[in-house]
C-alpha positions in Angstrom: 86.5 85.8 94.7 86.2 87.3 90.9 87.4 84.5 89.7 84.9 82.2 91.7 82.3 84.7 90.8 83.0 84.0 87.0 83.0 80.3 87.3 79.6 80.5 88.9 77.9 83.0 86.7 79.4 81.0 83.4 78.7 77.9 84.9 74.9 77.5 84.0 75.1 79.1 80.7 77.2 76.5 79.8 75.0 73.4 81.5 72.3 75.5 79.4 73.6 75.5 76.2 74.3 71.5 76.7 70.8 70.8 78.0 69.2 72.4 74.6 71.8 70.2 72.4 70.2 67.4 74.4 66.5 67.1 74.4 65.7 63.5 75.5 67.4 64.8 79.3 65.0 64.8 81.4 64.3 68.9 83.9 65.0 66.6 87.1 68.6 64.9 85.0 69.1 68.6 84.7 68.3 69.9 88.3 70.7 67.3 89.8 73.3 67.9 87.4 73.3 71.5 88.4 72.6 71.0 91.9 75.9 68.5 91.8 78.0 71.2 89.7 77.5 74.2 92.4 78.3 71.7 94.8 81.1 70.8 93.8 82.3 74.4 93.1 81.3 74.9 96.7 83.5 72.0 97.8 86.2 73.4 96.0 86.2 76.9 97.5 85.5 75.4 101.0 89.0 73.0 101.0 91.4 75.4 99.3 90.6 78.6 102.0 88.6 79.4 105.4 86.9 82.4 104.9 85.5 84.4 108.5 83.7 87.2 109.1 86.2 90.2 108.8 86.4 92.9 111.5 84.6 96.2 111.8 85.8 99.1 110.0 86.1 102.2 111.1 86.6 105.3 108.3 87.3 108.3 109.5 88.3 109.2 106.2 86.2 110.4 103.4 88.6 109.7 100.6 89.2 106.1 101.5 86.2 104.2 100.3 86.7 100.3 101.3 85.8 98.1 98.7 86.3 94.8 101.1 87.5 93.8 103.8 87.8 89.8 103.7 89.4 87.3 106.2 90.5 83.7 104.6 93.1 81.5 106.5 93.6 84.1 109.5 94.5 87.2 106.9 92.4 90.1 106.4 92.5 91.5 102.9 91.8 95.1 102.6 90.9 96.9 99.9 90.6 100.6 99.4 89.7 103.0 96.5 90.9 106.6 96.5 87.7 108.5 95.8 88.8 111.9 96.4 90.6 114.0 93.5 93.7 114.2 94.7 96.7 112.4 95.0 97.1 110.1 98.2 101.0 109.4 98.8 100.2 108.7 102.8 97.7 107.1 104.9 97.6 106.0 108.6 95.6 102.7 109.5 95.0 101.1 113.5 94.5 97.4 113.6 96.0 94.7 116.3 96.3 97.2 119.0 99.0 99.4 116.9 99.2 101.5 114.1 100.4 101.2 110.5 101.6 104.3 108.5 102.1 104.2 105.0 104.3 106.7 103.2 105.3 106.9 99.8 107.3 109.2 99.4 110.1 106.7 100.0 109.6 106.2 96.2 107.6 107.3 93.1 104.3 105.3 93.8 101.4 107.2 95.4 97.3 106.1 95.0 95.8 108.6 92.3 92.0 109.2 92.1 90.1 105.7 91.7 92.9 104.2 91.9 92.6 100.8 93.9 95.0 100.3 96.8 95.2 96.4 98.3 97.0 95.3 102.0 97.1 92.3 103.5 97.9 91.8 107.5 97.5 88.8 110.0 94.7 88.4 111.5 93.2 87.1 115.0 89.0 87.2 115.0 89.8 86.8 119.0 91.8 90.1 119.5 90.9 92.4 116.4 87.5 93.0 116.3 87.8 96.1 114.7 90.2 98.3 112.5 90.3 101.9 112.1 91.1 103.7 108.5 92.4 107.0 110.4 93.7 109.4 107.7 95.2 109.9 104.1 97.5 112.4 103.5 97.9 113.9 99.9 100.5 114.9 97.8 100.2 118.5 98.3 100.4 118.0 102.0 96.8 119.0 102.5 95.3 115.5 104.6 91.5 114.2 105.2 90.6 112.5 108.7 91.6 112.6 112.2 94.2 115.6 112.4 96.1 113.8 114.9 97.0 110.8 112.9 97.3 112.9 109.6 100.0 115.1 112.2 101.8 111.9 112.8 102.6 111.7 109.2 103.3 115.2 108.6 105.6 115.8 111.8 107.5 112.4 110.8 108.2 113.9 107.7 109.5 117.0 108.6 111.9 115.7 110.7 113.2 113.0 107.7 113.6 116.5 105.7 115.4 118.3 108.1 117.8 115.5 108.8 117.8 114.8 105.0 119.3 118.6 104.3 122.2 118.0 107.5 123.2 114.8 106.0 123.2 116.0 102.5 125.8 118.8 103.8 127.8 116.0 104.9 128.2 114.1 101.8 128.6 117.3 100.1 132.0 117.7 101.9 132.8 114.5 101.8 132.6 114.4 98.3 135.1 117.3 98.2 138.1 115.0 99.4 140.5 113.6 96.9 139.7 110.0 95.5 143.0 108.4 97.7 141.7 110.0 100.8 137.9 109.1 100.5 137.4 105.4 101.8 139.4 106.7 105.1 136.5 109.6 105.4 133.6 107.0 105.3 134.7 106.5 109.0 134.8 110.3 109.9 131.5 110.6 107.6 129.6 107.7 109.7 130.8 109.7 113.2 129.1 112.7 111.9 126.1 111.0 111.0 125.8 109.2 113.9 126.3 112.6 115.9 123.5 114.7 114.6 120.8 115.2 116.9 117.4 113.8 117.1 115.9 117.0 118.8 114.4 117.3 122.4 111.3 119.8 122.0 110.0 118.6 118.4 107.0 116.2 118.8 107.4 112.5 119.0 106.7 111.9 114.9 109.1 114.6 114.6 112.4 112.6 116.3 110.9 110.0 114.7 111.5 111.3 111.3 114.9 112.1 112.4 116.5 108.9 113.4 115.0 107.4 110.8 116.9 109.5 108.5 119.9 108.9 110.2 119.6 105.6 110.7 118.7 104.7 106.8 122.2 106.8 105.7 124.6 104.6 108.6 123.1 101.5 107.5 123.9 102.8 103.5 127.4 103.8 104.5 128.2 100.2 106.6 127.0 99.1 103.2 129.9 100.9 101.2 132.3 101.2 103.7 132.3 96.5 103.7 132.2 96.4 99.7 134.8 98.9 99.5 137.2 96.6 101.8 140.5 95.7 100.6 140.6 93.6 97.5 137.3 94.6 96.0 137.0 96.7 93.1 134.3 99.7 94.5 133.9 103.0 92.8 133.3 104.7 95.5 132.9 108.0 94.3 130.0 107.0 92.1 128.4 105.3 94.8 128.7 108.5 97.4 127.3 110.1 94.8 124.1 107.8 94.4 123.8 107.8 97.7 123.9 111.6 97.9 121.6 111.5 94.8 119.0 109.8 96.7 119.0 111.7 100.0 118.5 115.3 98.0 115.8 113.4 95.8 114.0 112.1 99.0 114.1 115.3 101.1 112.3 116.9 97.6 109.5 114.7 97.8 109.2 115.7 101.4 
C-alpha cells in the first residue's frame, strides 16, 4: 500500500512539472490526462489483489497498538507496534475460532519498544468477523491484558522449563558413557525421554509445556540416532552435545 501511496502522491508532481514545460496544452488536455493516469493506477491495483473489509479488532492489550489490519485475496495482514517500554517476547491472539500464541523464546528474536511486528493468516469475511489481540507477555515475565491468556503462556512455559532441566540430566549422563558405547545409549536415552511424566494436577498450559519439551528432544534424537546409522560418518558426541547445548540455553530463556 506504501508503495501505491508513493506512486500516487509522485504521480501529479511529475504530470506538473510536464504541463509547465508544455504551455500550448490546453487545463481540460491536462484534466483528462490525469483523470486517465489515476485511472489507470486504479486499474492496476484493482487486477493484481482484492482488497475487503478486514475484521473487527479487539485489544485487550495496551502495549499492542495495531497499525492495520488489511484483507487482500482472503488474507488478513496484521500489523502491530509495541508501544510499551518493555520488551515483548510473547503474545496471545484469537482469530478463526482458535487461538494463536507466539513465543519467542524458542530463539533470540523478541519485539522491542516501537518495534513493528507483521502476521499474516487466512482469512474467511463469512466466519471471522472479529479477532481478538488478548495479551503480550514481556521479557521479564511481567504481562499486559487478559490474565488468563497471559497464564496460558506463562504456565506453558513453566512446564517446557521443568521438563527442559529432567531432560538435560539425561543427556548429562549420557554424555558420561564412553564414545564406543554411546550410539547403543541413544536407544535407552529415547526410553527415558519418552518416560518422563507430563503431570496430572499442573494446569492444562502447564502439560502442555511438558510434552512439548519432550516431544521436540525424541524428534531431535530419531534425528541422530538415523544419521548415525551404519555407514555414515556422525560425530555423535558433538552433536549430543549441541543438542544438550540447546536444551540448557532454552530452559534459560524460560
Amino acid at each position: 500500500m506504501k508503495q501505491l501511496h508513493r506512486k500516487l502522491t509522485g504521480g501529479p508532481s511529475h504530470v506538473e512539472t510536464q504541463i509547465r514545460c508544455s504551455k500550448p496544452i490546453s487545463q481540460i488536455t491536462v484534466f483528462v490526462f490525469v483523470s486517465l493516469a489515476l485511472l489507470g493506477l486504479t486499474a492496476w491495483r484493482s487486477s493484481s489483489s482484492t482488497k475487503v473489509d478486514g475484521p473487527r479488532v479487539i485489544n485487550q492489550t495496551t502495549a499492542f497498538q495495531v497499525v492495520g489490519a488489511d484483507v487482500v485475496n482472503n488474507v488478513l495482514n496484521l500489523t502491530l507496534r509495541n508501544v510499551s517500554e518493555k520488551t515483548i517476547n510473547g503474545y496471545s491472539l484469537a482469530l478463526n475460532g482458535g487461538f494463536i500464541r507466539t513465543d519467542f523464546t524458542i530463539g533470540v528474536s523478541a519485539i522491542a519498544p516501537g518495534q513493528i511486528e507483521e502476521r499474516s493468516f487466512p482469512y474467511d469475511s463469512s466466519q471471522t468477523p472479529e479477532m481478538e489481540i488478548q495479551a503480550v507477555v514481556f521479557a521479564d515475565r511481567s504481562f499486559n491484558g487478559s490474565i488468563v491468556a497471559a497464564y496460558s503462556i506463562l504456565h506453558r512455559r513453566d512446564g517446557l522449563k521443568v521438563q527442559l532441566q529432567a531432560i538435560d540430566l539425561l543427556l548429562k549422563a549420557a554424555l558420561e558413557s564412553s564414545d564406543a558405547k554411546l550410539p547403543a545409549n541413544l536407544d535407552s536415552l529415547l526410553s527415558e525421554v519418552d518416560a518422563l511424566p507430563e503431570g496430572r494436577h499442573e494446569t492444562r498450559a502447564f502439560r502442555t509445556g511438558l510434552h512439548d519439551a519432550k516431544s521436540d528432544l525424541k524428534m531431535m534424537l530419531k534425528s541422530l540416532m538415523t544419521e548415525s546409522s551404519p555407514g555414515r560418518n556422525l560425530a555423535l558426541r558433538q552433536r549430543l552435545n549441541e543438542v544438550r547445548w540447546q536444551v540448557t540455553e532454552r530452559a534459560k530463556r524460560l
